[in-house]
VEXDREN-2710 file (C-alpha; in Angstrom, 1 decimal):
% VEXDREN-2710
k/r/px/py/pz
1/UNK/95.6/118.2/125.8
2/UNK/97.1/115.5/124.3
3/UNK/98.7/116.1/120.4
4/UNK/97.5/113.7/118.4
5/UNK/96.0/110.3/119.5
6/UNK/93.6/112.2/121.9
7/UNK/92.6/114.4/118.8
8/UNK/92.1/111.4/116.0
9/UNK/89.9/109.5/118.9
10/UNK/87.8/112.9/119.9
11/UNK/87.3/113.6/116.1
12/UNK/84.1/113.8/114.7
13/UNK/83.6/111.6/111.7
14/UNK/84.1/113.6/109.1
15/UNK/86.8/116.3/110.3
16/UNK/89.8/116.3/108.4
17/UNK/93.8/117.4/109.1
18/UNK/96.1/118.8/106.5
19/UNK/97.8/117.0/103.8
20/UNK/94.5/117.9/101.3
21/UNK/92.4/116.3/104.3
22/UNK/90.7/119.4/105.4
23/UNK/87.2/118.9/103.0
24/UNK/84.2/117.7/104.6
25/UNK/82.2/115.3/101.4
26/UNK/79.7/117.8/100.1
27/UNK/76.4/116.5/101.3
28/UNK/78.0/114.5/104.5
29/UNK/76.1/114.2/108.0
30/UNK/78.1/114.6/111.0
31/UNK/78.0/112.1/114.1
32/UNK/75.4/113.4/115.6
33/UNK/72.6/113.4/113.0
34/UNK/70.3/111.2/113.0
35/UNK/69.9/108.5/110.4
36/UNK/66.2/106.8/110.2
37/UNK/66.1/106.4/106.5
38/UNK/68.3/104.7/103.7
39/UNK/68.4/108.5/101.9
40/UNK/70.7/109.2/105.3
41/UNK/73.0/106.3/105.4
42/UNK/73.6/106.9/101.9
43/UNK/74.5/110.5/102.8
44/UNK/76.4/109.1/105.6
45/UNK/78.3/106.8/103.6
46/UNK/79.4/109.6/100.9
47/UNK/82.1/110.2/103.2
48/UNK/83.9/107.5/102.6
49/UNK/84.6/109.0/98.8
50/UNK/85.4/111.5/100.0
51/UNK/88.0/110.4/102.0
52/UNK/89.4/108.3/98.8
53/UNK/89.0/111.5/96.9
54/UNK/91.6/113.1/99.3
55/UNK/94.2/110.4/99.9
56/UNK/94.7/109.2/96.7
57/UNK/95.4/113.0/95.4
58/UNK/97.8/115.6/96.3
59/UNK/101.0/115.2/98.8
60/UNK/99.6/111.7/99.4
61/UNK/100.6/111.2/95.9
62/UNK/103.8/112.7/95.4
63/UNK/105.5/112.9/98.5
64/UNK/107.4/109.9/99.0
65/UNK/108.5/110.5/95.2
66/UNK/109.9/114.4/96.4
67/UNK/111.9/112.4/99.0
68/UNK/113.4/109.4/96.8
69/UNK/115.8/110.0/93.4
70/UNK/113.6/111.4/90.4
71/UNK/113.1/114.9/91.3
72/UNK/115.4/118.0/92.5
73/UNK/114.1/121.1/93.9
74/UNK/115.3/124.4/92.8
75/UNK/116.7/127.3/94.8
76/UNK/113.5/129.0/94.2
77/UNK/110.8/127.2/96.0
78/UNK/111.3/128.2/99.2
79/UNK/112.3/124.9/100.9
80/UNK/109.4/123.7/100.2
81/UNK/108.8/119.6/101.3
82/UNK/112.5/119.9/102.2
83/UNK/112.7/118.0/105.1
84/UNK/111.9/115.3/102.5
85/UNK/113.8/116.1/99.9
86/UNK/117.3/116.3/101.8
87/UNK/116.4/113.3/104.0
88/UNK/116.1/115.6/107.1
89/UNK/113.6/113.3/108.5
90/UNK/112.5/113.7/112.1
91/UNK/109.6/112.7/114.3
92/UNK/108.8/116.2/115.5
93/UNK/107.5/117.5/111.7
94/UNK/104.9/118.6/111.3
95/UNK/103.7/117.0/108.3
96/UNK/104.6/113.4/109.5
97/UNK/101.9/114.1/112.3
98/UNK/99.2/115.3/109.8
99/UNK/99.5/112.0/107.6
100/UNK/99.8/110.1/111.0
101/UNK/96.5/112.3/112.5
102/UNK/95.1/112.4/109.0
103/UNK/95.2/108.6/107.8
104/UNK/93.6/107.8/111.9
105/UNK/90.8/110.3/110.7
106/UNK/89.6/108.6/108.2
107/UNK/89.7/105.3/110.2
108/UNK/87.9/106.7/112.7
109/UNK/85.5/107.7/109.9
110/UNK/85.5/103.7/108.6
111/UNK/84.8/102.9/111.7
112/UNK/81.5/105.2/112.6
113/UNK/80.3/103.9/109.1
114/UNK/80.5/100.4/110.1
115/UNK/78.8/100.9/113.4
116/UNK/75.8/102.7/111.5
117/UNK/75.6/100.3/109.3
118/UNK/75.6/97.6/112.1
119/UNK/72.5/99.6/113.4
120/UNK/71.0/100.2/110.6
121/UNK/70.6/96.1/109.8
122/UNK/69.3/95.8/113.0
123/UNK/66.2/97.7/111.9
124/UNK/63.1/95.7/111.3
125/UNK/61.3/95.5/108.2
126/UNK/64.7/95.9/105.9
127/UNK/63.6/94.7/102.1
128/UNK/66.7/92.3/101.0
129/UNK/67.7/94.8/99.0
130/UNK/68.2/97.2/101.6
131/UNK/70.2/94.3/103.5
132/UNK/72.7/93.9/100.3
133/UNK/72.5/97.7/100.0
134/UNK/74.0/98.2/103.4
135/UNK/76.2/95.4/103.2
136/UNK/77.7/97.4/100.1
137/UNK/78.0/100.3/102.3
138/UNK/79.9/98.3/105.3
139/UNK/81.9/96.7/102.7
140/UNK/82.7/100.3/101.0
141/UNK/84.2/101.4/104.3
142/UNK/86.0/98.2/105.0
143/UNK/88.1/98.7/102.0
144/UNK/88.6/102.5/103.0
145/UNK/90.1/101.0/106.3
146/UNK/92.2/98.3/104.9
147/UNK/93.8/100.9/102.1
148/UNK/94.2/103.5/105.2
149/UNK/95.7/101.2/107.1
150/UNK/98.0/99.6/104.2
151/UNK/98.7/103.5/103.4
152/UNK/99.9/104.2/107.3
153/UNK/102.1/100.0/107.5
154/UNK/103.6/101.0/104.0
155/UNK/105.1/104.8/105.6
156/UNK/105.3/104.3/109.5
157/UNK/106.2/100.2/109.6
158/UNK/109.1/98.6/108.2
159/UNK/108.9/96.6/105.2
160/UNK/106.7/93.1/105.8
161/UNK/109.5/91.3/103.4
162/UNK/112.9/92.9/105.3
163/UNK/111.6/93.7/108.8
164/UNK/113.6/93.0/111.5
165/UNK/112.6/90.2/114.0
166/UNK/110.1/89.1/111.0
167/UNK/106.8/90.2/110.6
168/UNK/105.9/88.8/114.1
169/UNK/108.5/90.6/115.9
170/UNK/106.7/93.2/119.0
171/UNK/105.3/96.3/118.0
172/UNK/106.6/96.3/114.5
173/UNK/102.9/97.1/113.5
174/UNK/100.4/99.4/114.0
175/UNK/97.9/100.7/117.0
176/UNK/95.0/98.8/115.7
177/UNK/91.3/100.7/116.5
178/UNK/88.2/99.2/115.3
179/UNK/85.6/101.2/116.7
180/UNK/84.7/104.6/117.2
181/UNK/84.8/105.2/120.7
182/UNK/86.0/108.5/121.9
183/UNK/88.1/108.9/125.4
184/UNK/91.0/111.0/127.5
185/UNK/91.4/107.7/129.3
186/UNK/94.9/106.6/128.1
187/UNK/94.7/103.0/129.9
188/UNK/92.5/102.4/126.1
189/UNK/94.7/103.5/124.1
190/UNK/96.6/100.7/122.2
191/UNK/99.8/99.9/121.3
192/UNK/101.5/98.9/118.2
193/UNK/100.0/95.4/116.7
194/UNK/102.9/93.2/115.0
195/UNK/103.1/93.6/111.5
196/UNK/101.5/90.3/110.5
197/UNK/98.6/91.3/112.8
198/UNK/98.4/94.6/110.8
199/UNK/98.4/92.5/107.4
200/UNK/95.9/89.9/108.9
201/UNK/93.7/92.6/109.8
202/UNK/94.0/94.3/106.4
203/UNK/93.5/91.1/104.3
204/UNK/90.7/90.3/106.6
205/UNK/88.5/93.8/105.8
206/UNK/89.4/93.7/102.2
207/UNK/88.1/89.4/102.5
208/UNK/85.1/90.7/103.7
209/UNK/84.7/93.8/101.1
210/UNK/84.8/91.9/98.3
211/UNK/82.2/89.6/98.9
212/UNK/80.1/92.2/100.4
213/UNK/81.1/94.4/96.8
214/UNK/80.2/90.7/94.6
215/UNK/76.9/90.0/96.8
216/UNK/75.7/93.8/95.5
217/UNK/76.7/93.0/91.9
218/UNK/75.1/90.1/91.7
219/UNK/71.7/92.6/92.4
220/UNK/72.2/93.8/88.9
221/UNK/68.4/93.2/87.7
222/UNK/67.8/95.7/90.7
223/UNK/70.2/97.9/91.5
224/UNK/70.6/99.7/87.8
225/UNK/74.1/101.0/88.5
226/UNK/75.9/97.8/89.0
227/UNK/77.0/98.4/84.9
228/UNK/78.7/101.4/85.5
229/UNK/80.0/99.7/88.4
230/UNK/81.9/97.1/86.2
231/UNK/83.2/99.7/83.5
232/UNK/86.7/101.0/83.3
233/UNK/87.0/104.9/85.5
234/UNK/84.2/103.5/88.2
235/UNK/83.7/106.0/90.8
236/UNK/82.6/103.9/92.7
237/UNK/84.0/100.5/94.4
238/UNK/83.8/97.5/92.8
239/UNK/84.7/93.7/93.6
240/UNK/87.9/94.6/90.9
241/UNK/88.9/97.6/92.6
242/UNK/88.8/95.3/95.9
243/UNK/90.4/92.2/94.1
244/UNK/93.4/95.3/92.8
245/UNK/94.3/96.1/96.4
246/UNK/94.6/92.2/97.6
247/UNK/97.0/91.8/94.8
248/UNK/98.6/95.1/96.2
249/UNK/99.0/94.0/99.5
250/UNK/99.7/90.2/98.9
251/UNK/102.9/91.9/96.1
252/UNK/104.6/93.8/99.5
253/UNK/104.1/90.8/101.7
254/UNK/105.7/88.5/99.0
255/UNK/102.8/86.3/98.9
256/UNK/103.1/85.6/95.3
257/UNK/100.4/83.0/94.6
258/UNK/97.9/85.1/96.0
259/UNK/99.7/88.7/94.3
260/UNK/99.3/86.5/90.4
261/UNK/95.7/84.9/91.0
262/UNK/94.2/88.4/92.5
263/UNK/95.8/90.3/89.5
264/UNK/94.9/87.6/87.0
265/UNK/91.1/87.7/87.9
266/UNK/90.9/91.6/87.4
267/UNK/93.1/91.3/83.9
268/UNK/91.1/88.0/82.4
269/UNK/87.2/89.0/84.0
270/UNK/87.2/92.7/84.0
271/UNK/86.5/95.2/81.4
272/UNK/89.2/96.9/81.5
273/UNK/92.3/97.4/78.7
274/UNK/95.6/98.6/78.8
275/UNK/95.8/102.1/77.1
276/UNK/98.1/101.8/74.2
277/UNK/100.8/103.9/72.2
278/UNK/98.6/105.9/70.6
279/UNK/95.6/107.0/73.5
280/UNK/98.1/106.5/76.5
281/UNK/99.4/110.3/76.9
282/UNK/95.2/110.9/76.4
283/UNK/94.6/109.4/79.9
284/UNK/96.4/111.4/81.6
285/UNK/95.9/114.6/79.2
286/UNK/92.1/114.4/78.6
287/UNK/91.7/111.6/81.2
288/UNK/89.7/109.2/78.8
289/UNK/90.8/105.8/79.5
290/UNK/89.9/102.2/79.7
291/UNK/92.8/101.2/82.1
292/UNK/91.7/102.9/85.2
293/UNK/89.5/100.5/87.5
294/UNK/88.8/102.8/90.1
295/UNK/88.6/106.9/89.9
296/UNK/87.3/108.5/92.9
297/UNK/84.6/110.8/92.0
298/UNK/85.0/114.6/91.6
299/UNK/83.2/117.6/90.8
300/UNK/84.0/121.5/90.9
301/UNK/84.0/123.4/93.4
302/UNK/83.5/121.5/96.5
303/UNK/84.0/117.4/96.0
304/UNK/87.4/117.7/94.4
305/UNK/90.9/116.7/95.8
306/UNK/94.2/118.2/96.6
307/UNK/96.2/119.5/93.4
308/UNK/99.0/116.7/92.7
309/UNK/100.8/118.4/89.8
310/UNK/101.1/122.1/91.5
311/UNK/104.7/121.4/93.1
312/UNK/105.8/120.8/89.4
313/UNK/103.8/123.2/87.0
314/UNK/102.9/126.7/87.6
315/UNK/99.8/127.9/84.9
316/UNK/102.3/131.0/83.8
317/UNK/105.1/128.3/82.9
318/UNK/107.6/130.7/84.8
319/UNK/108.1/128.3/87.7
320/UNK/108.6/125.4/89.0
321/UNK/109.1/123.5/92.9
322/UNK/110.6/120.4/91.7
323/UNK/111.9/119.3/88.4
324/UNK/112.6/115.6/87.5
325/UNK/116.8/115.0/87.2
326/UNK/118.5/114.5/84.1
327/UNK/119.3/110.9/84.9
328/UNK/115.2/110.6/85.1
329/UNK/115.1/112.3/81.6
330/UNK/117.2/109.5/80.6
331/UNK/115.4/106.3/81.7
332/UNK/112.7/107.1/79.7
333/UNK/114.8/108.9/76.5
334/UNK/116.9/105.9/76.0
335/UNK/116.1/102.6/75.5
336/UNK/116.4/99.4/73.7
337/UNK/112.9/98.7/73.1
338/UNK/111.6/101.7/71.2
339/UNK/110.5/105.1/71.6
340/UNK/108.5/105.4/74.7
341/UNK/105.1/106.5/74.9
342/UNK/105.6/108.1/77.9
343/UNK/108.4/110.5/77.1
344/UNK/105.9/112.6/75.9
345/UNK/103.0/111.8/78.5
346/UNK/105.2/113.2/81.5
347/UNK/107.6/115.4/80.3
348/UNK/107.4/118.7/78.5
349/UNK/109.8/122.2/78.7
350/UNK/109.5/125.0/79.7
351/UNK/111.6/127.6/77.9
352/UNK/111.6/130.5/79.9
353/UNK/111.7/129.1/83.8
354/UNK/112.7/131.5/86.0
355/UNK/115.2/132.1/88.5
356/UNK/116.7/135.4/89.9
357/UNK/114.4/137.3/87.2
358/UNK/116.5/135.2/84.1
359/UNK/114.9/132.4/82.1
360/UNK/116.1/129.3/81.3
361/UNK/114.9/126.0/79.6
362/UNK/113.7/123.1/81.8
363/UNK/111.9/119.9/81.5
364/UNK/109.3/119.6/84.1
365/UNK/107.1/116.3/84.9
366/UNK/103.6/117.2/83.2
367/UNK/102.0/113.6/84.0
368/UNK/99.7/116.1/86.1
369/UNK/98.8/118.8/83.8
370/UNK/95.5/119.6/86.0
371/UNK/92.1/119.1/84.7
372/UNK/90.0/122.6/83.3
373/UNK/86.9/121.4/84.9
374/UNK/88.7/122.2/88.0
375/UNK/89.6/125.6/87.2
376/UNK/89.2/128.3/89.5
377/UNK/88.5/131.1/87.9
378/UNK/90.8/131.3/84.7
379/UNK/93.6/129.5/87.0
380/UNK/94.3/126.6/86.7
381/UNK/95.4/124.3/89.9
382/UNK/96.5/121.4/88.9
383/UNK/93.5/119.3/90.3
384/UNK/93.4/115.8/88.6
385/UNK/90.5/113.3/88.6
386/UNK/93.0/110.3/90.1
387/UNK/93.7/106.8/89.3
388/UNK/94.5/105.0/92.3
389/UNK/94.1/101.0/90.7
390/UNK/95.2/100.8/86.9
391/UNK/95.1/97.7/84.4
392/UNK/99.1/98.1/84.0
393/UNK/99.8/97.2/87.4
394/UNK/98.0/94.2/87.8
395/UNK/99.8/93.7/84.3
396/UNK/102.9/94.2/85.5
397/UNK/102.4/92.3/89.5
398/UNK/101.3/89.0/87.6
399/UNK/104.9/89.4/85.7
400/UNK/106.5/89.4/89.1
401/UNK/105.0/87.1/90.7
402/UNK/105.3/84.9/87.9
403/UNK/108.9/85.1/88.0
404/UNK/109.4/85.5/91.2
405/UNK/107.4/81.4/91.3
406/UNK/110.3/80.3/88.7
407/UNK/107.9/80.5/85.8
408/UNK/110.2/82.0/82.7
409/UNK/107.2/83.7/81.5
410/UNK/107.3/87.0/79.5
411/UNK/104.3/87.1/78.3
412/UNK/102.4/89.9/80.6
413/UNK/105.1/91.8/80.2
414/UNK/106.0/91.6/76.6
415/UNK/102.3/92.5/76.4
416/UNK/102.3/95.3/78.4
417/UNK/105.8/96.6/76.8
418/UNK/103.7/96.5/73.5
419/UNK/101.0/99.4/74.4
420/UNK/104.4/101.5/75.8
421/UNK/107.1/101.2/73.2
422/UNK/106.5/102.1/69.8
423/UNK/108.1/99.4/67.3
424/UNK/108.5/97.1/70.0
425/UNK/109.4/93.5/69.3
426/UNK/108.7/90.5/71.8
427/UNK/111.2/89.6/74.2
428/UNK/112.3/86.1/75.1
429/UNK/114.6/85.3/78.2
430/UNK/117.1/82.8/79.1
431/UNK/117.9/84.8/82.3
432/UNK/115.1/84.5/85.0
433/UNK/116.8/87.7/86.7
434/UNK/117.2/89.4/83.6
435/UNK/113.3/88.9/83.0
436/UNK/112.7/90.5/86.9
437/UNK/114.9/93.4/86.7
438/UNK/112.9/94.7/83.2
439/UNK/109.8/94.3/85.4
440/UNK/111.2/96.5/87.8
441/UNK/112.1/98.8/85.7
442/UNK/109.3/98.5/83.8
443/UNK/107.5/99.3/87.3
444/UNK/109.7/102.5/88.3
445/UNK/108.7/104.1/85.1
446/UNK/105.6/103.3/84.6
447/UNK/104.4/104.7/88.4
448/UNK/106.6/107.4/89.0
449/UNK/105.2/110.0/90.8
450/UNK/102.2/107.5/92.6
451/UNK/103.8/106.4/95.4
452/UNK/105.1/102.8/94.3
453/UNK/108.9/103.4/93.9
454/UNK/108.9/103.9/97.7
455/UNK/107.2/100.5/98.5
456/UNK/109.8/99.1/95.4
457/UNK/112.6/100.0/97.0
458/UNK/111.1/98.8/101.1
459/UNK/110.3/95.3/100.1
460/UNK/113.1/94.7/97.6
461/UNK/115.5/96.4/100.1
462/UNK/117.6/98.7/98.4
463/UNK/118.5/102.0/97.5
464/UNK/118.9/104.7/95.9
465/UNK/121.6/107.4/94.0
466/UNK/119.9/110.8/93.2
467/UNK/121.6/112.0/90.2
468/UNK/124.1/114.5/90.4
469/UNK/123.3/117.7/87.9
470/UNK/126.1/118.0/86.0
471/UNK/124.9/121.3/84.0
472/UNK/128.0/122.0/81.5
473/UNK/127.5/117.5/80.7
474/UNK/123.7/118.0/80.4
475/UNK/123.4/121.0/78.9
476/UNK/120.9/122.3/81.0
477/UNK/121.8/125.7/83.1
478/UNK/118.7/125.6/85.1
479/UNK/120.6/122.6/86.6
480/UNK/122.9/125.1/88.3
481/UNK/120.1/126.0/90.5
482/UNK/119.1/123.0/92.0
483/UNK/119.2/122.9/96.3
484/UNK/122.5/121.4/96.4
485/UNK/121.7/119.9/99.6
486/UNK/119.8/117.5/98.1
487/UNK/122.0/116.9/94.9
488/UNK/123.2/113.4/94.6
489/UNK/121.5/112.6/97.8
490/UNK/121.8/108.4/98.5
491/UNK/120.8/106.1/100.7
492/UNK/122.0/102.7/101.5
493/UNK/119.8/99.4/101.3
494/UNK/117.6/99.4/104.5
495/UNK/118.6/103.3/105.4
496/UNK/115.7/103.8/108.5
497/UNK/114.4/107.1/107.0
498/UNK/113.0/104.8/104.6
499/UNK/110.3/104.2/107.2
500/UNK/108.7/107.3/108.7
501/UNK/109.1/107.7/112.9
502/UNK/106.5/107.7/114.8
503/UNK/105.3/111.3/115.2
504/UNK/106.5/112.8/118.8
505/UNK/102.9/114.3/119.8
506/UNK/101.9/110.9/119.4
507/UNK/104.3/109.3/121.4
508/UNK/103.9/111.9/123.8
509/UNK/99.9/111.4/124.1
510/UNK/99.8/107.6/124.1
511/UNK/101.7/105.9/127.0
512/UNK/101.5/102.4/125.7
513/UNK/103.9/103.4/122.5
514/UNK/106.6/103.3/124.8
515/UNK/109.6/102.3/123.7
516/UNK/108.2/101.2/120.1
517/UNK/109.9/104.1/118.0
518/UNK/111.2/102.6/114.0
519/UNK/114.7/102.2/114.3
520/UNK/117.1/104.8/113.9
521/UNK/115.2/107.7/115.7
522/UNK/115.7/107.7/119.1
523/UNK/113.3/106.4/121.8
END
């Protein structure tokens, strides 16, 4: 049978892969069930959360983090996510197939959503509430789609800013499937789209999402639970959370009038606020937060999502997978403008870490500490309720794209610098490039270990020197035990593991990928 394309397009709508993919939603209806009332399309439609539940937790998190610069894994966990981690990259993994088979999943999903919405409509006797109601659902797993399909362009494409041939070159997208249609014929099967079809397509669901998302919150005499819709830590989709991703997607394809007004909209018209120096370690300790516009709901023991801090904490404080590097310590230790808040939000020691049976002090990334609701047993895993879209990146992309438009304007930054650094005092700057680089930076520390620093370094094409442990310098022994394979790994600017092959099984199954590897692994 064919590996993987056959096996995303015979899935049923709700089955899952690995990578944290492998929970059906509690409550969810298969394919085959009949839906005759708006009780079962909502049922139906739960799926969808929990799809965002899973990939914006666990190794969808943190994995392109384990393969860049801030972390080092020790001797002692087994090789775990080494491939990664030493830059061993190849198309034949197995866990670049499962995000592959895994993000085509949930598409598939998307795409039986929209269909049963579609026939749902076309039922007689709909009240126009039911119409906006379904129209919320369709626009629900539109959104899913577009930030699957952003999630698979933003691993398994080149960069839309640095690709070569430009972003209309052949195949430098992705197989595009828009309906769930189940086949072994392999004449169907598509091939890879051109990146700016990929982007078009993405900006198109996400066009069509919001305004489905704004249409249901204008309902709000009706529908009671457009309120909690609006308030910071939704779990569900709002307009915001759509209007978040557009200024998302519009930051990696450089379009920065777009990236500004999107991120502007949510900062000026939403109710959200940037957590500040003195509640910020509390979002991600007792996650209570107005900055979060979106957190996909959870509950214990069955809707909850993969554990994103377990690679770096153990509940026994004996070990750890991956600690961050001393040169990571340092970004956030030293600086010129003040103490930073979030020292103390993702870092904390361990002082008895053990390797070989001896214990040693070690500072390990804590901005995951794992939530006690989600507990099993006594034990805890590491299971965090997730914050995909925050306040302080749409602070933080207006800066950019502000500068990046020649406007010499500090202000979103010098106000998001304020709620970071204790005693911070307002910057001015004479040096447009000067004013970029401390949003960068400001970017890198604020999002480490969520996945941006990968798309940071894609679009801006460069990158990176993993710190060399140095443990007599640092003073840290435990840095003697680090995988020294992966010690002061680099890579150049525009290094092709960077983007993610293809997976072989796929390759292998579809005929029409012929010939449309990434550069740099083979055929």
């Amino acid at each position: 049978m064919k590996k993987i394309y056959l096996s995303l397009m015979l899935l049923g709508a709700v089955t899952f892969t690995s990578c944290d993919m492998d929970k059906a939603p509690y409550g969810a209806l298969d394919e085959n069930t009949a839906i005759t009332k708006m009780h079962d399309l909502t049922m139906f439609r739960n799926q969808l959360y929990g799809t965002l539940r899973s990939v914006t937790s666990g190794s969808w998190v943190y994995i392109t983090d384990i393969q860049l610069d801030h972390f080092i894994g020790l001797i002692s966990n087994g090789n775990k996510l080494g491939m990664f981690s030493k830059g061993t990259i190849l198309p034949s993994d197995g866990d670049i197939e499962s995000f592959w088979a895994g993000s085509y999943s949930s598409i598939a999903t998307c795409n039986s959503i929209i269909a049963k919405c579609d026939e749902f409509a076309a039922k007689p006797d709909l009240s126009a509430n039911d119409k906006v109601l379904i129209e919320r659902y369709k626009g629900e797993a539109k959104f899913t789609r577009a930030y699957m399909y952003l999630w698979l362009a933003d691993h398994y494409c080149q960069s839309y800013t640095q690709v070569k041939g430009g972003p209309e070159a052949k195949a430098t997208g992705l197989p595009i499937v828009t309906t769930f249609h189940p086949t072994s014929d392999v004449t169907k099967y598509p091939s890879r789209s051109t990146l700016k079809e990929t982007f078009d397509f993405i900006n198109k669901d996400l066009s069509e999402a919001y305004a489905a998302l704004k249409a249901y919150e204008a309902t709000g005499d009706k529908n009671k639970d457009v309120a909690a819709l609006l308030k910071p830590c939704s779990e569900y989709l709002s307009s915001f959370a759509v209007e978040a991703l557009q200024a998302r997607v519009a930051l990696l394809a450089g379009d920065w009038a777009t990236a500004k007004a999107k991120a502007e909209d949510v900062i000026e018209n939403g109710n959200y606020s940037l957590a500040n120096v003195s509640n910020y370690k509390a979002m991600w300790d007792d996650e209570d937060s107005s900055e979060p516009i979106f957190r996909p709901y959870m509950a214990s023991p069955s809707e909850v999502g993969g554990s994103t801090g377990d690679i770096f904490l153990s509940d026994n404080q004996l070990s750890a997978d991956y600690i961050p590097t001393f040169g990571t310590m340092l970004d956030y230790a030293q600086s010129e403008k003040g103490s930073d808040v979030r020292f103390d939000a993702f870092f904390t020691t361990y002082d008895n870490l053990k390797i070989h049976g001896v214990g040693y002090e070690a500072y390990v990334f804590n901005k995951y500490p794992g939530n006690d609701q989600f507990k099993v047993g006594d034990t805890k895993n590491f299971v965090n309720l997730m914050k995909p879209f925050r306040l302080s990146e749409m602070y933080l992309i207006s800066a950019e794209a502000d500068a990046r438009m020649g406007n010499n304007n500090p202000a979103r930054l010098n106000e998001f610098c304020a709620n970071r650094y204790s005693g911070y005092e307002t910057q001015t700057y004479d040096n447009a490039q000067k004013l970029l680089d401390d949003i960068l930076i400001e970017r890198d520390k604020e999002f480490i270990c969520e996945g941006m620093r990968w798309s940071d370094l894609r679009r801006l094409n460069v990158g990176f020197d993993r710190y060399k442990s140095n443990p007599a310098e640092d003073g840290y022994d435990i840095y003697k035990f680090v995988v020294k394979a992966a010690d002061g790994l680099s890579y150049a600017a525009g290094d092709h593991r960077l983007t993610w092959p293809i997976p072989k099984g796929e390759l292998d199954a579809n005929p029409n990928l012929k010939g449309q590897q990434n550069p740099g692994y083979g055929d």
